[in-house]
Backbone as numpy.savetxt, mean C-alpha at the origin, in Angstrom:
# Nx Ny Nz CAx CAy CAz Cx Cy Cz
-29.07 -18.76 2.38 -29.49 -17.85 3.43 -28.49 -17.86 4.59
-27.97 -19.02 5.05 -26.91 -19.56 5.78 -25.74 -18.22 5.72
-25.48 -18.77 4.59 -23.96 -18.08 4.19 -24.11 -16.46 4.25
-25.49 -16.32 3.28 -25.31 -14.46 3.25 -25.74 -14.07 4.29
-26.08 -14.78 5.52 -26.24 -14.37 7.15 -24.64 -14.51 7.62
-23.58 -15.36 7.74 -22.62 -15.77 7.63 -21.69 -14.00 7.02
-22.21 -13.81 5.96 -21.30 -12.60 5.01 -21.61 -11.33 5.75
-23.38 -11.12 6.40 -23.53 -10.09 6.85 -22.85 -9.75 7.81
-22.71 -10.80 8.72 -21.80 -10.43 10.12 -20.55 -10.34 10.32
-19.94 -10.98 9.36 -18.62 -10.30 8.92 -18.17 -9.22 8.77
-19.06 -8.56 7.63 -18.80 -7.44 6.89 -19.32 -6.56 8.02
-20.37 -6.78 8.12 -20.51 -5.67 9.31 -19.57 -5.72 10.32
-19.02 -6.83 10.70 -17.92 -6.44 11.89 -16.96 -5.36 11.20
-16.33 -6.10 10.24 -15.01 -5.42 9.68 -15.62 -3.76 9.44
-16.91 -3.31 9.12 -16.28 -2.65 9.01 -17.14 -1.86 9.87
-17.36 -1.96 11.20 -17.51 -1.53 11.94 -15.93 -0.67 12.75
-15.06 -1.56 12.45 -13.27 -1.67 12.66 -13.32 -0.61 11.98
-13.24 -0.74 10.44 -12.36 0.29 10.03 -12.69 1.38 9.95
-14.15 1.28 10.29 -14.93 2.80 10.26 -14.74 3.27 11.38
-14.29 2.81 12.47 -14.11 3.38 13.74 -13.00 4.24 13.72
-13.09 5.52 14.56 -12.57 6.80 14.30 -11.04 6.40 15.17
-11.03 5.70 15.81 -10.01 5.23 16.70 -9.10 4.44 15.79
-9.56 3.52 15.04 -8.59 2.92 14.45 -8.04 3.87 12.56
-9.14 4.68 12.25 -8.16 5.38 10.90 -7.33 6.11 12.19
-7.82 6.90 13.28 -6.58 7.55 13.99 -5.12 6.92 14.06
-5.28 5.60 14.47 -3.61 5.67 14.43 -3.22 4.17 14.14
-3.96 3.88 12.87 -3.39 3.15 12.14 -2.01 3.25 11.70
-1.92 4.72 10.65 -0.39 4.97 10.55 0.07 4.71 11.34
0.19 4.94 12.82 1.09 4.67 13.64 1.32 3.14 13.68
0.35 2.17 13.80 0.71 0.59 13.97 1.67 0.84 12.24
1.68 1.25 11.24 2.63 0.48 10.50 3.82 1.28 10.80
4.00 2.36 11.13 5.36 2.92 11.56 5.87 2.13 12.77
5.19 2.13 13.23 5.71 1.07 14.81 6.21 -0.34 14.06
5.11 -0.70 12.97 5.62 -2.47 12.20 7.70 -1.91 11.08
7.66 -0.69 11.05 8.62 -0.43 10.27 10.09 -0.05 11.24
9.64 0.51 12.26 10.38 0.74 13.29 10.79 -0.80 14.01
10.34 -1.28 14.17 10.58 -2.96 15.33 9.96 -4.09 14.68
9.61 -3.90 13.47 9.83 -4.77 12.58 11.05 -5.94 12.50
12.26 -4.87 11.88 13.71 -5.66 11.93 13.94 -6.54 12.58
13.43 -6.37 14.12 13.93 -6.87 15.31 13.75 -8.82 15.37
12.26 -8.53 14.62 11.69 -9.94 14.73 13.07 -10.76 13.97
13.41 -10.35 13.00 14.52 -11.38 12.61 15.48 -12.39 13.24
15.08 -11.87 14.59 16.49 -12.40 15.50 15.61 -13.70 15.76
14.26 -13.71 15.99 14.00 -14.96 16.47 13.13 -15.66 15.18
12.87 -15.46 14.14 12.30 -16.10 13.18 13.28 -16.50 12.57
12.57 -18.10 12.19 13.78 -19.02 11.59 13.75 -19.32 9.94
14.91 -18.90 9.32 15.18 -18.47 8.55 15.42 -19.76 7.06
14.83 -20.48 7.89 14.57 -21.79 7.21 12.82 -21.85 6.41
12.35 -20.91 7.21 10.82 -20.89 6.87 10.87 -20.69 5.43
9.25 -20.80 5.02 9.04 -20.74 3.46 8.90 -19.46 2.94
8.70 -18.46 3.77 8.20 -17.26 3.85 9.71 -16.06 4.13
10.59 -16.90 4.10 12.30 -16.63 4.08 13.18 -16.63 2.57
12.12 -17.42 1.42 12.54 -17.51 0.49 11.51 -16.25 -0.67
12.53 -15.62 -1.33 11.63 -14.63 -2.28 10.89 -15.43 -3.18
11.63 -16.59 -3.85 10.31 -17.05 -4.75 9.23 -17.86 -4.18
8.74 -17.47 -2.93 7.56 -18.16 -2.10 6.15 -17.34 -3.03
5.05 -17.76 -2.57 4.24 -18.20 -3.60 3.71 -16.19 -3.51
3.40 -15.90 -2.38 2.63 -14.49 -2.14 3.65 -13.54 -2.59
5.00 -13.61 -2.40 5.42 -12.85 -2.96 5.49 -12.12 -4.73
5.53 -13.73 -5.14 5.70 -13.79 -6.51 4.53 -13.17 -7.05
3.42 -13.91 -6.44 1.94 -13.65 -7.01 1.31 -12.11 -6.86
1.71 -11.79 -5.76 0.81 -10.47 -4.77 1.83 -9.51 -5.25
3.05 -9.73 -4.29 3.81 -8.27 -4.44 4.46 -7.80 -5.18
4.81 -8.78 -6.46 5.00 -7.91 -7.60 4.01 -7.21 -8.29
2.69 -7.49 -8.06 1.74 -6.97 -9.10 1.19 -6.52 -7.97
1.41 -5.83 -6.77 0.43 -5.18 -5.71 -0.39 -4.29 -6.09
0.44 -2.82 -6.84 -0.79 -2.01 -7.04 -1.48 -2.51 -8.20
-1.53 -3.40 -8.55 -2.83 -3.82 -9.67 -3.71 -4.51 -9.02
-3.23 -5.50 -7.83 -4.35 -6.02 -7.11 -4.78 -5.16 -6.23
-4.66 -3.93 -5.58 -5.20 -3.23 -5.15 -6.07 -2.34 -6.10
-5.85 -1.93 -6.99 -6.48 -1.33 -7.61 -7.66 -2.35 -8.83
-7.78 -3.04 -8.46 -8.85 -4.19 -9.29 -9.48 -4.31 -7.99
-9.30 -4.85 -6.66 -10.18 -4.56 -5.27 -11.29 -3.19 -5.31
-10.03 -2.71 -4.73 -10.40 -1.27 -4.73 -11.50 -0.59 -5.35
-10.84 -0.65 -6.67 -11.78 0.02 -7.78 -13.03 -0.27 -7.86
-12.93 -2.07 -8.03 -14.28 -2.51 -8.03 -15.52 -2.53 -7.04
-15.05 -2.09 -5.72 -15.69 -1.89 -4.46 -16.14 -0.39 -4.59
-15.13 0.62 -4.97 -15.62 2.08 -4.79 -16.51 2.40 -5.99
-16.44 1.79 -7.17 -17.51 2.01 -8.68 -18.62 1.24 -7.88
-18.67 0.44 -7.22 -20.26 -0.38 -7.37 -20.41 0.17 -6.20
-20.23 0.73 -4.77 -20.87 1.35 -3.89 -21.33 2.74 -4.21
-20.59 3.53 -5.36 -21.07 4.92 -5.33 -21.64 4.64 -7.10
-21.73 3.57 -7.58 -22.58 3.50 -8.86 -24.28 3.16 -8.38
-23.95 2.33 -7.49 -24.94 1.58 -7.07 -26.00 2.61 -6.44
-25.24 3.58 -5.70 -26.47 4.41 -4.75 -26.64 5.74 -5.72
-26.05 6.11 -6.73 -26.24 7.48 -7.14 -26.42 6.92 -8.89
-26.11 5.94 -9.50 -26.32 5.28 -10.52 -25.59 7.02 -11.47
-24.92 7.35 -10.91 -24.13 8.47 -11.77 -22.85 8.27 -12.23
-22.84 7.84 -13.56 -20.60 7.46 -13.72 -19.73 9.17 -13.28
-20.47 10.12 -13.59 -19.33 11.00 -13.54 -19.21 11.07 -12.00
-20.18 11.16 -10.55 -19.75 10.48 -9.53 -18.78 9.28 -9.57
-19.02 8.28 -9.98 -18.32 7.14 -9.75 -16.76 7.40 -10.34
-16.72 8.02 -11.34 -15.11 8.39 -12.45 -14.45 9.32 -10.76
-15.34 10.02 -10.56 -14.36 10.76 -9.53 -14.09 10.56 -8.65
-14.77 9.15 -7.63 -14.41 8.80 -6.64 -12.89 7.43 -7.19
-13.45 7.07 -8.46 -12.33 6.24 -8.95 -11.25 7.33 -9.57
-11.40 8.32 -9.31 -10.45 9.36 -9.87 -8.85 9.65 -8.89
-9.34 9.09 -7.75 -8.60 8.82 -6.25 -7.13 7.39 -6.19
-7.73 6.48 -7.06 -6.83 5.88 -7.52 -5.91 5.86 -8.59
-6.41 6.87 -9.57 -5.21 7.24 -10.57 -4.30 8.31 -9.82
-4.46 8.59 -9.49 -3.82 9.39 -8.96 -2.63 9.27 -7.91
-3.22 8.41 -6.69 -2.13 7.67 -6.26 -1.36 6.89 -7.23
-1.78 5.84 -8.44 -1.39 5.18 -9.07 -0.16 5.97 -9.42
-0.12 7.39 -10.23 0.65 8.40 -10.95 1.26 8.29 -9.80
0.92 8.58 -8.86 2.23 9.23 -7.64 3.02 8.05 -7.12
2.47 7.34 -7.17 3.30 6.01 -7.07 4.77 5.78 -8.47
4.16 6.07 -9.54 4.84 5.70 -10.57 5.92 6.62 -10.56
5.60 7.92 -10.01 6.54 9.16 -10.12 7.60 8.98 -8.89
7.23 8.22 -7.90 8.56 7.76 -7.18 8.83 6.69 -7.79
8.97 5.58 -8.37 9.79 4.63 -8.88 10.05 5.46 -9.59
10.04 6.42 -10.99 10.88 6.77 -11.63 12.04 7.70 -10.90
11.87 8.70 -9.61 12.62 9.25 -9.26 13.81 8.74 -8.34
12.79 7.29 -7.14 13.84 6.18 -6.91 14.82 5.47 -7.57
14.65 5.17 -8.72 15.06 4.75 -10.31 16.41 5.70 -10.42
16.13 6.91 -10.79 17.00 7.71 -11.11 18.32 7.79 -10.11
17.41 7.96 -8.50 18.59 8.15 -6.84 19.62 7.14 -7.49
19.11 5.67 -7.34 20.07 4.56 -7.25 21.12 4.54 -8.62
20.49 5.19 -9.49 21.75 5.25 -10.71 22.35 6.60 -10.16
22.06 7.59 -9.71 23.12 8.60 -9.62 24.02 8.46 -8.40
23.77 7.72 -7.23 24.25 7.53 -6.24 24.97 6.21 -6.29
24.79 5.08 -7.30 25.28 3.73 -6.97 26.09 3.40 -8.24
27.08 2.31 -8.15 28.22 2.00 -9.14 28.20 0.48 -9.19
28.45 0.04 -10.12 28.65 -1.28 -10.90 29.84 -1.99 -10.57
29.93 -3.03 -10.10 31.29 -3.43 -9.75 31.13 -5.12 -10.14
31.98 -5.77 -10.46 32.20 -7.18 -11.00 33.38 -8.21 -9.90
32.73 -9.08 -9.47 33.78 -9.86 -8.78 34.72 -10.20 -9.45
35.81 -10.52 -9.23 37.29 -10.88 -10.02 37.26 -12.35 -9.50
37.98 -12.59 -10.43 37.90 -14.58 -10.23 38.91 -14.46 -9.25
38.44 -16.34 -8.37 38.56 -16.54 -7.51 40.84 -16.60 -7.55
41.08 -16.89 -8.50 42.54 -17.07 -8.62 43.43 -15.94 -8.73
42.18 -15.28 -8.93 43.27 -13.99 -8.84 43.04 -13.38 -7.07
41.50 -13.48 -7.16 42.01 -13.50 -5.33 43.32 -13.87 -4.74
43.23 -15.63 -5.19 44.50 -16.34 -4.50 45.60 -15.42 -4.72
46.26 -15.07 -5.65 47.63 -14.29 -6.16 47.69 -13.38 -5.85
46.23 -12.76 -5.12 46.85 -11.27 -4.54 47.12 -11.35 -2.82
46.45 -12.66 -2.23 45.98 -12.71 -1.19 45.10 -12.31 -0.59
44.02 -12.60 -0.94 42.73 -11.50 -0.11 42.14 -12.88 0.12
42.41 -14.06 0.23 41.71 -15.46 0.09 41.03 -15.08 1.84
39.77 -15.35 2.22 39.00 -14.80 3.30 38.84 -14.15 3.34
39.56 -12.70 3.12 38.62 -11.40 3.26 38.12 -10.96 2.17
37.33 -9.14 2.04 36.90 -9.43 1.22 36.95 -9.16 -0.08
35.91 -9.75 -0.92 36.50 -10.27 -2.36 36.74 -8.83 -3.26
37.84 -8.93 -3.76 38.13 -7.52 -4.81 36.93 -7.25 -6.00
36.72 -6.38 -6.34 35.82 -5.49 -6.99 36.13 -4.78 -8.27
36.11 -5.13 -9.60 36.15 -4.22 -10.23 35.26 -2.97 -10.90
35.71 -2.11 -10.75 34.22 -1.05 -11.08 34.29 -1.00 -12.38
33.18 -1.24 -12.66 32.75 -0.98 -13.79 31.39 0.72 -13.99
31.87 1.85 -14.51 31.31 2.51 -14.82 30.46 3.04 -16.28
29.40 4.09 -15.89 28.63 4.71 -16.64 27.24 3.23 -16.77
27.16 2.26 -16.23 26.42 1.25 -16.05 25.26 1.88 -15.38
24.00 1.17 -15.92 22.72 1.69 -14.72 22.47 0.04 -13.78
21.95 0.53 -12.51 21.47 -0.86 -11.76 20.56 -1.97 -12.55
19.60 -1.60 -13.12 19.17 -2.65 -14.49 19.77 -3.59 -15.33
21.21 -2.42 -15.98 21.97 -3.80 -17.00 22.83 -4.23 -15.66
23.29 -3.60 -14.55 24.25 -4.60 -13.61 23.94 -5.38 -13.49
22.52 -5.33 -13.11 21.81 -7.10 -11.76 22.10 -7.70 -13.11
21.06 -7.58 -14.11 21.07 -8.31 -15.60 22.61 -8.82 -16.07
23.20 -8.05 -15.74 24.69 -9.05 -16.19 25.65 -9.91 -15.14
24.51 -10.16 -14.36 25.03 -10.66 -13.20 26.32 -10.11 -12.20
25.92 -8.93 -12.36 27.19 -8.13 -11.43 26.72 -7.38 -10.01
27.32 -6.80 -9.10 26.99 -6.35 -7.98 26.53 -4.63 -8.26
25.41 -4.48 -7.44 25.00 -3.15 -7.49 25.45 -2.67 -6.37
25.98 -1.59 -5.95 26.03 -1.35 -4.69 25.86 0.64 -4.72
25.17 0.59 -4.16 24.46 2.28 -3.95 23.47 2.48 -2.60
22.93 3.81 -2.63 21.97 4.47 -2.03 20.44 3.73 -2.34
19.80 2.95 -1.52 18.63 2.58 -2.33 17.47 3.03 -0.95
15.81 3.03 -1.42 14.57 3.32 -0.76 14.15 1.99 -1.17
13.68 1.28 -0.27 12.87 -0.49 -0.57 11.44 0.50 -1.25
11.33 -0.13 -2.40 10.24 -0.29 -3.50 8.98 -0.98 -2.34
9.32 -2.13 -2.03 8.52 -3.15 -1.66 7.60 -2.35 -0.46
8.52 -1.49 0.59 7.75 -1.33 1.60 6.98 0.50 1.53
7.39 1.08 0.06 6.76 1.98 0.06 5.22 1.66 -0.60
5.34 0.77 -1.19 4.02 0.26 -2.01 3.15 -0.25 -1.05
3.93 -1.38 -0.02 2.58 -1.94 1.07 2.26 -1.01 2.09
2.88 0.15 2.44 2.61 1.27 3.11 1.32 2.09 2.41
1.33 2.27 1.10 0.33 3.11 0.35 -0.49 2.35 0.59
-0.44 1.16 0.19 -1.49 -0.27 -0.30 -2.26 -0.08 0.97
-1.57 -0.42 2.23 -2.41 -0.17 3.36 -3.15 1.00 3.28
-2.55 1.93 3.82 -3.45 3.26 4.21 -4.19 3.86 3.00
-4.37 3.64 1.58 -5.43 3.54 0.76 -6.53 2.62 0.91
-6.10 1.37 1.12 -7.41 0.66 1.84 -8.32 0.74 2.90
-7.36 1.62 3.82 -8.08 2.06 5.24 -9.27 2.86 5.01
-8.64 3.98 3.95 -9.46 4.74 3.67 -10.64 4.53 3.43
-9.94 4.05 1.72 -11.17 3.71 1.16 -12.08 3.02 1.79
-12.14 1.97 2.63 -12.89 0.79 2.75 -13.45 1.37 4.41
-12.95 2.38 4.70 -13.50 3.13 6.22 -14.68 3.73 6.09
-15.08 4.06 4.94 -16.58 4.71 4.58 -18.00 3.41 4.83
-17.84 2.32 4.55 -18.89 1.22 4.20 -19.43 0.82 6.07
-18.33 1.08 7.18 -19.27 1.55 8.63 -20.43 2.36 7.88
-20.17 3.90 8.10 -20.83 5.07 8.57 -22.25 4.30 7.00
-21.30 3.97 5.87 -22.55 4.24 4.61 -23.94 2.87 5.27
-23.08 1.78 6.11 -24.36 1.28 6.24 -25.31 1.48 7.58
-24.54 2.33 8.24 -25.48 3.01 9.70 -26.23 3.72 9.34
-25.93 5.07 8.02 -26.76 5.50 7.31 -27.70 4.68 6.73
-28.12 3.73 6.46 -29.29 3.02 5.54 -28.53 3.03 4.06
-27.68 2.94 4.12 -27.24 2.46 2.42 -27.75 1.23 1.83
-28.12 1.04 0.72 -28.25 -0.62 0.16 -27.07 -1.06 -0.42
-26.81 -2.25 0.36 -25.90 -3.33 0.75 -25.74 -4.92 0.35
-26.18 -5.25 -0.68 -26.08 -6.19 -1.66 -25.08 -7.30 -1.16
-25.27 -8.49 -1.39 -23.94 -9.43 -1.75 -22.78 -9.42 -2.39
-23.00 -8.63 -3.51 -21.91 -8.39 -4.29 -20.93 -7.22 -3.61
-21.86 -5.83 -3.24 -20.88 -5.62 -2.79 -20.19 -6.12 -1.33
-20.27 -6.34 -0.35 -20.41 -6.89 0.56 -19.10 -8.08 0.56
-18.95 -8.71 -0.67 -18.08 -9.95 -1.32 -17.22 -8.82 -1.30
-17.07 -8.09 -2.45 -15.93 -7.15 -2.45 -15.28 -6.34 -1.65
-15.80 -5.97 -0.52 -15.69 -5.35 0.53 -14.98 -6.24 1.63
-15.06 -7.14 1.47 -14.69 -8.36 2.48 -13.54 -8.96 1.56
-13.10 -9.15 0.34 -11.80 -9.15 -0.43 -11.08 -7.83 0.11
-11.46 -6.38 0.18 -10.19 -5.53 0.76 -10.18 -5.68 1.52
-11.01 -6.17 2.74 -10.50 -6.68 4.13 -9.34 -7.40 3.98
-9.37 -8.30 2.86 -8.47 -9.75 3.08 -6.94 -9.36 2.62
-7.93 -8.43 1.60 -6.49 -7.72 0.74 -5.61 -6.80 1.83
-6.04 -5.91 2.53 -5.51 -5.31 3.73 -4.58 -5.51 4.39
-5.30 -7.03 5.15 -4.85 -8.14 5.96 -3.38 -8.50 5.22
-3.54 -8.90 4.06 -2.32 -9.48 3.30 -1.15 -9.04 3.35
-1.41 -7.32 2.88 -0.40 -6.68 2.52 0.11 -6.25 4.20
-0.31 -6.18 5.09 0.32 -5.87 6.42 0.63 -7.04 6.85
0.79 -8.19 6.31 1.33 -9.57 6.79 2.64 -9.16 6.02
2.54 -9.45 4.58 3.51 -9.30 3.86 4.57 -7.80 4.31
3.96 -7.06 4.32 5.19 -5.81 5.35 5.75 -6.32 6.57
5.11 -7.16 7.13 5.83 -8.09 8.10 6.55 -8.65 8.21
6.71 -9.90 7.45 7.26 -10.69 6.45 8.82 -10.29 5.93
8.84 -8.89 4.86 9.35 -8.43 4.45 10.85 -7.84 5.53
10.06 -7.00 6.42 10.76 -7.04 7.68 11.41 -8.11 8.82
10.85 -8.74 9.08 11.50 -9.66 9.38 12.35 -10.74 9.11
12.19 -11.46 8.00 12.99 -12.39 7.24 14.30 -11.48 6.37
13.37 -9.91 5.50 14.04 -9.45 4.82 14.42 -8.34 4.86
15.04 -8.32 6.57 15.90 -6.45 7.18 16.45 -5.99 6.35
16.12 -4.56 5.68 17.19 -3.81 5.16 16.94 -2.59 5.72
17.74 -2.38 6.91 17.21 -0.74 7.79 18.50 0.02 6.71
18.44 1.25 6.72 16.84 2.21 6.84 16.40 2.35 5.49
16.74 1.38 4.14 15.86 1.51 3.44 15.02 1.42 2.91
14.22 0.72 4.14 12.97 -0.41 4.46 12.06 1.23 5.33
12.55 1.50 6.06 12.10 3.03 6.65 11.25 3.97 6.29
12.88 4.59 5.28 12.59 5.07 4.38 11.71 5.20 3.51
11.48 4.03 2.58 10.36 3.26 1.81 8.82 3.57 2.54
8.84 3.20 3.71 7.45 3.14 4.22 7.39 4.72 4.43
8.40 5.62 5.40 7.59 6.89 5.43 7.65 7.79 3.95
7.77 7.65 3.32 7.42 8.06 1.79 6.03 7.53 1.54
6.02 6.26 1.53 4.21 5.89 1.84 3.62 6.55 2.39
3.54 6.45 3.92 2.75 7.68 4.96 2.77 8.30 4.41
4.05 9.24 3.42 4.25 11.01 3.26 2.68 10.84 2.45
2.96 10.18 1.52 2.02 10.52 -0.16 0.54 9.87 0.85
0.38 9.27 1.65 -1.36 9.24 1.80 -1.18 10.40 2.77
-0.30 11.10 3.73 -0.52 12.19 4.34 -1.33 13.46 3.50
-0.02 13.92 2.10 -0.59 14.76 1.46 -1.86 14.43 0.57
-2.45 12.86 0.13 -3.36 13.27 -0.71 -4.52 13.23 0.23
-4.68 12.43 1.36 -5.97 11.72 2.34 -6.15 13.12 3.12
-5.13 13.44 3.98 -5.25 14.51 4.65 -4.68 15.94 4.38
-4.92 15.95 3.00 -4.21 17.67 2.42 -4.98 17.23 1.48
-4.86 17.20 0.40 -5.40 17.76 -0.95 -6.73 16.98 -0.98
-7.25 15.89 -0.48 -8.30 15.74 -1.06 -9.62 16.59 0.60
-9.00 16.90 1.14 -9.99 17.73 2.29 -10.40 18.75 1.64
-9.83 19.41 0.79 -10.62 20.92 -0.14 -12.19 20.28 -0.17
-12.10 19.27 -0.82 -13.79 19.08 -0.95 -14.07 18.62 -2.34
-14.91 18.39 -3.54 -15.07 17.80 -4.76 -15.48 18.84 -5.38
-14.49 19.06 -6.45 -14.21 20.03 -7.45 -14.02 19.66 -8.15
-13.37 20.10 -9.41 -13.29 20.17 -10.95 -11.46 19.31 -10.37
-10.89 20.02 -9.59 -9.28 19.82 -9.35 -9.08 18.86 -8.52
-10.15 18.30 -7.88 -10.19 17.76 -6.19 -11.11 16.78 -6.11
-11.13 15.63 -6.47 -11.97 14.28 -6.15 -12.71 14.36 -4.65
-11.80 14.71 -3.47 -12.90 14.80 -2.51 -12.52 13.52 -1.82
-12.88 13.70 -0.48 -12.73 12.35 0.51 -13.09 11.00 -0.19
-12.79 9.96 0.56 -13.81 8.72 0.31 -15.40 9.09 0.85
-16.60 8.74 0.51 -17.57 8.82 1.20 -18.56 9.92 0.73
-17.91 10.82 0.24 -18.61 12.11 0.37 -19.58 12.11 -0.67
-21.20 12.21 -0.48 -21.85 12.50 -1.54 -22.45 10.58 -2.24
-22.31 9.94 -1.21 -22.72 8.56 -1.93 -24.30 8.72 -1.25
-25.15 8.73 0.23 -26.46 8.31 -0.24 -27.05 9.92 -0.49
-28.03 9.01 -1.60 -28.79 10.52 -2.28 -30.24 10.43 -2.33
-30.48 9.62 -0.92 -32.29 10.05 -0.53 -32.08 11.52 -0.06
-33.49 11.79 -0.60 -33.93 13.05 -0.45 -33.88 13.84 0.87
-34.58 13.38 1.45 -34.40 13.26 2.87 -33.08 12.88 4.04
-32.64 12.37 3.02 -30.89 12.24 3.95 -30.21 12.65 3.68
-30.10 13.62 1.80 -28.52 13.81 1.18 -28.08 14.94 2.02
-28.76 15.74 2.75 -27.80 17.27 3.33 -27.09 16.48 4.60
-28.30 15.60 5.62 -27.75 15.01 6.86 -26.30 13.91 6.47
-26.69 13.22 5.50 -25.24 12.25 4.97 -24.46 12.53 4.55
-24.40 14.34 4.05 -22.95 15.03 3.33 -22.32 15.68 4.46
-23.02 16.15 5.18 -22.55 16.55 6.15 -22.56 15.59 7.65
-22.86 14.82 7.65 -22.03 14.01 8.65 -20.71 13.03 7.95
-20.58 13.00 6.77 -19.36 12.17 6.12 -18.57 12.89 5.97
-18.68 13.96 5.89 -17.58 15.19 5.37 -16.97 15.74 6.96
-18.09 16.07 8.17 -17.31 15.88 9.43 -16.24 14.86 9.79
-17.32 13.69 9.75 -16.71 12.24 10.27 -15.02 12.26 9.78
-15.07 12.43 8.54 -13.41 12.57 7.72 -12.92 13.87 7.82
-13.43 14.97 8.26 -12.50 15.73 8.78 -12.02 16.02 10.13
-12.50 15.09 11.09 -12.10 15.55 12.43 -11.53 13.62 12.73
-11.32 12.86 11.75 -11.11 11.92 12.45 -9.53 11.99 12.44
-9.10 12.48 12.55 -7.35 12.25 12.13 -6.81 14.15 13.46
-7.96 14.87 13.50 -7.51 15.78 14.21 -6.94 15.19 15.65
């Protein structure tokens, strides 16, 4: 009793936060501001830390496999809040219909990022150190042989230098990662002011995307600071913004259609007596909060 008094006041804080119209307002902005003056922190973080080395433990664990741990969070929070109150899967498929989708759009920039860095970048091989000596370049810097028609894949793999046009992977993913969680997890305010039923379980899960949230805007931190690469650390993130711009605030505002999954929120409580007042205050709430 302790504890799930302990869980209630949590959860209700958090998401009193994220449901607040003030903070989806300009969230984007705190991570553009973390992408913008981010870099800066480098000057005074010491570079000895553990959190300075890539094979540190969150990196390895979390941010290679990010969108899968977001989407195992995620998923499992948005199926059991809109299974739970409408006990309907083809509701539930379409509010989980929101994450394939980013998922796809995600995948469709690594393949097109993929492609930039091979058409823009070239393969080059250090030349041994003795032939440095014999040409004289001993201190400056080291000669290069290019090696062409190579993609960045077999280079790194053959232990050779990539050098091209690149967009950081890393910070377009914790950019999505964030502002998909905002979203999503911004509905569970308004659903429990409404009288939603609010379980432990979900409540547990709901309080994992908190944590998960939390993580991934540490780790964009992190990333930035220990690991500056302006502007294709920038870059990376406003491509994030771009893709939750167009799906959060363009394509999924049409409303829930056959083509169109529809906000987070829309259409979860289905008392009789509340479903017109709860579709239409969720469907306001998410359309004027970002005006």
């Amino acid at each position: 009793m302790f504890l799930n008094s302990i869980l209630v006041v949590i959860t209700d804080l958090a998401a009193g936060l994220l449901g607040n119209a003030s903070f989806r307002r300009h969230f984007h902005l705190l991570l553009s501001a973390l992408l913008l003056f981010g870099p800066l922190l480098s000057f005074w973080v010491s570079h000895y830390s553990v959190f300075a080395k890539r094979t540190h433990f969150l990196y390895r664990v979390f941010l290679r496999s990010g969108w899968g741990w977001t989407c195992i969070f995620v998923g499992s929070f948005v199926f059991l809040l809109s299974f739970s109150v409408r006990r309907s899967l083809t509701l539930s498929l379409r509010h989980l219909s929101r994450l394939a989708v980013a998922g796809g759009l995600w995948l469709g920039f690594r393949k097109l990022l993929c492609l930039l860095e091979n058409a823009t970048g070239s393969c080059y091989e250090p030349l041994s150190s003795t032939l440095e000596l014999a040409s004289g370049t001993n201190g400056e810097q080291p000669l290069l042989l290019l090696h062409e028609g190579e993609t960045k894949e077999a280079c790194v793999r053959s232990g050779m230098l990539w050098r091209g046009y690149e967009v950081s992977e890393d910070a377009l993913l914790l950019c999505l990662c964030c502002l998909l969680l905002a979203e999503e997890t911004a509905v569970f305010g308004p659903y429990l002011n409404l009288g939603g039923p609010s379980g432990a379980p979900l409540r547990i899960l709901f309080l994992f995307c908190v944590l998960l949230l939390s993580l991934w805007v540490f780790l964009l931190l992190c990333l930035l600071a220990y690991f500056p690469q302006f502007p294709t650390q920038l870059l990376g993130g406003a491509l994030g913004c771009l893709s939750w711009r167009m799906l959060y605030q363009g394509w999924y505002r049409l409303g829930p259609s056959w083509c169109c999954p529809g906000r987070p929120g829309v259409g979860l409580l289905s008392t009789q007596s509340k479903q017109d007042e709860t579709s239409e205050t969720l469907c306001e709430s998410n359309a004027t909060e970002f005006n």
